[in-house]
N, C-alpha and C positions, 0 to 999 in steps of 0.2 A: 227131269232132264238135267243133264249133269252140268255144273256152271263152267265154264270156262277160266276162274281163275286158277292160276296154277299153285301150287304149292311146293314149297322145298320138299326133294327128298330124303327120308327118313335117315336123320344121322347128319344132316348137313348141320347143323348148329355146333353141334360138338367142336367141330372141327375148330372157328374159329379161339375157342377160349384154348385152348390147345396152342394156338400158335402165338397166343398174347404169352403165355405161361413161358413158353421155348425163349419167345424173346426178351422176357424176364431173364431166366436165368443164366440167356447169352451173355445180357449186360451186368449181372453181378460178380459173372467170374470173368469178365474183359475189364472190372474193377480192381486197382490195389491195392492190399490188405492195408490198413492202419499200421504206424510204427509201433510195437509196444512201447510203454515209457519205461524208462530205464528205472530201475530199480537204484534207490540207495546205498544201499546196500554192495550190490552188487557193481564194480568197476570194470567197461568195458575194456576189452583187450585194446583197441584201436585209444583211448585217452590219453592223453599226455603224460608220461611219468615225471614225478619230479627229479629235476637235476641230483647228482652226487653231492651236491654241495647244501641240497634241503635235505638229505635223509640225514635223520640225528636218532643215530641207535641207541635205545635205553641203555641207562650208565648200568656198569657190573655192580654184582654184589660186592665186591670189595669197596668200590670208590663210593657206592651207598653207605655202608657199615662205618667207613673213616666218616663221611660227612654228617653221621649223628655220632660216631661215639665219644663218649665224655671226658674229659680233657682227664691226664694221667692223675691219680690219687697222690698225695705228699705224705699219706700217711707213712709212717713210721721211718721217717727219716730221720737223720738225727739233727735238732739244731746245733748252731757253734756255740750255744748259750748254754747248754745242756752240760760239755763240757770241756776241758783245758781253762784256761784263764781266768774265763768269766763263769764258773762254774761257782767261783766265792765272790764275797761283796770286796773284799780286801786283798790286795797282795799283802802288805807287811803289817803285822802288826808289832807296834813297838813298844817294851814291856820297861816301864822304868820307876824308879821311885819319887815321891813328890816334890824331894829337894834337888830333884835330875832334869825339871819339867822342862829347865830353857834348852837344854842340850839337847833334849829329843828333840823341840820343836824345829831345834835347827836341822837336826837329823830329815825329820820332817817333812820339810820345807825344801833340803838341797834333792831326798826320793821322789817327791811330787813337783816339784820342777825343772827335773830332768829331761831330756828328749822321751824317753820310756813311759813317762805320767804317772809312777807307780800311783796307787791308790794303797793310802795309807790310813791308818789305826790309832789316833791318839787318844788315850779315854777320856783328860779333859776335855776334850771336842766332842766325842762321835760317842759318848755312852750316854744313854738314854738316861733323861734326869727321871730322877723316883725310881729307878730301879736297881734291884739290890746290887750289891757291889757284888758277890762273886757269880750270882748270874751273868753280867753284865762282862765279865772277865772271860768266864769261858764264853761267855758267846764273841766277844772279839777273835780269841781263838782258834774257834770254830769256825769262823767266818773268812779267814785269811789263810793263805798261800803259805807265807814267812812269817818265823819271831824274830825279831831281835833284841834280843835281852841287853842292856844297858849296863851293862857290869859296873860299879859302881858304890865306893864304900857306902853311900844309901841305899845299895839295892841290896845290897846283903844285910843290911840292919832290918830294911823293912819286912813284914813277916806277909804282906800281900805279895809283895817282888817273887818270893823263892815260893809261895804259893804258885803265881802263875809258871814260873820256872819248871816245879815239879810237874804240873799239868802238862805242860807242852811237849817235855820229854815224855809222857804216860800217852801221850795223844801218839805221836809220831816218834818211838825212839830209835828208829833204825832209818828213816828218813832223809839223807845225806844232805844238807843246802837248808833244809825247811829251817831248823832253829841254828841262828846266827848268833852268837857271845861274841860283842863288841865292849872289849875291858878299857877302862878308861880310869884313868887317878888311881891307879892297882898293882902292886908290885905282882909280878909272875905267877911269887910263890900264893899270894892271897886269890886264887885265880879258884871257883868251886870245887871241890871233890866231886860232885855229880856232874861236870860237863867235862873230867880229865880226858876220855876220848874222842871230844870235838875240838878242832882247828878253834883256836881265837880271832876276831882281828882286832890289830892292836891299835887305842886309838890315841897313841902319842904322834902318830908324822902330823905333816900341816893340813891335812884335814880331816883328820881325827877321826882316818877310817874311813868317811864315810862314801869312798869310791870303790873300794873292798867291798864295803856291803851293798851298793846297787849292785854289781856286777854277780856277787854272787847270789843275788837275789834274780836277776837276771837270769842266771842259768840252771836255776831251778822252774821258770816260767818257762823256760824251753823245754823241757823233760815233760811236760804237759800235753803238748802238742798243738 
């Protein structure tokens, strides 16, 4: 006898998992998406730009290249030591004989304490003790601008005087200014046969020349530059 309870029919079960599932997926997409996160990297259009006054555009290649490169080179310029003036250790050197010694030093004395400062050459002074005398001689000569020969009946007796004499002429004889013949105690005529075509100065006025020979000592130190 058949029982009386009833039973669903066939296919009713289905149904409900079906309408759990629908209303799933009503509610995932009535869902809103998640924000992506912004990328590092990547700067949204909508961010703030910085002011004109923060943008600082990389410096040019020029104003880079000035701020390493290496301060200007001094090579080959020429020093003022190199030459004119101080290209010698001496302007004048003064060439006298032993019994002339007071008269040069006055000579001397009135060149290197003049406003000009000549730098001056006296061998009792400035020649190097122990070394040979005519080394010592030309190297005076060598070493200076000017001679001035001390003309002087010791200078013609002595046989070192007309020594250095002959050098200085053999060193520089077409040299206008450079060797200076300052005659003193010397009649005219007693005046060298080798300095006939050099100007004298004569040292009878009252200072015995020796403003004549700064002066044209003077303007031979300007011919230098």
């Amino acid at each position: 006898m058949a029982s009386s309870t009833s039973f669903p029919a066939p296919g009713s079960r289905s149904k409900k998992p079906l309408g759990k599932m629908a209303d799933w997926l009503r509610q995932a997409l009535s869902k809103k998406p998640k924000e992506k996160p912004i990328s590092q990297e990547s700067t949204p259009s909508d961010a703030p730009q910085p002011s004109s006054r923060e943008v600082h555009s990389p410096p040019s290649l020029s104003s880079a290249t000035s701020a390493v490169s290496p301060a200007p080179s001094h090579e080959g310029t020429t020093s003022n030591n190199s030459s004119g003036r101080w290209s010698r250790d001496y302007d004048v050197c003064v060439c006298h004989s032993e019994e002339d010694l007071a008269a040069a030093q006055e000579l001397v004395a009135y060149l290197e304490g003049s406003s000009a400062s000549l730098r001056c050459f006296l061998q009792l002074r400035d020649a190097a003790p122990g070394g040979a005398i005519v080394s010592e001689l030309c190297r005076a000569l060598d070493s200076s601008h000017c001679r001035v020969l001390l003309i002087t009946p010791g200078f013609l007796s002595d046989p070192w005087c007309r020594y250095q004499m002959l050098q200085a002429l053999s060193q520089a004889p077409g040299a206008e200014g450079r060797t200076i013949p300052l005659l003193s105690g010397l009649a005219r005529a007693a005046y060298p046969a080798e300095l006939r075509f050099m100007y004298f100065v004569d040292g009878r006025g009252p200072d015995h020349g020796f403003r004549q020979v700064k002066e044209a000592v003077l303007r031979y130190l300007q011919t230098l530059g």
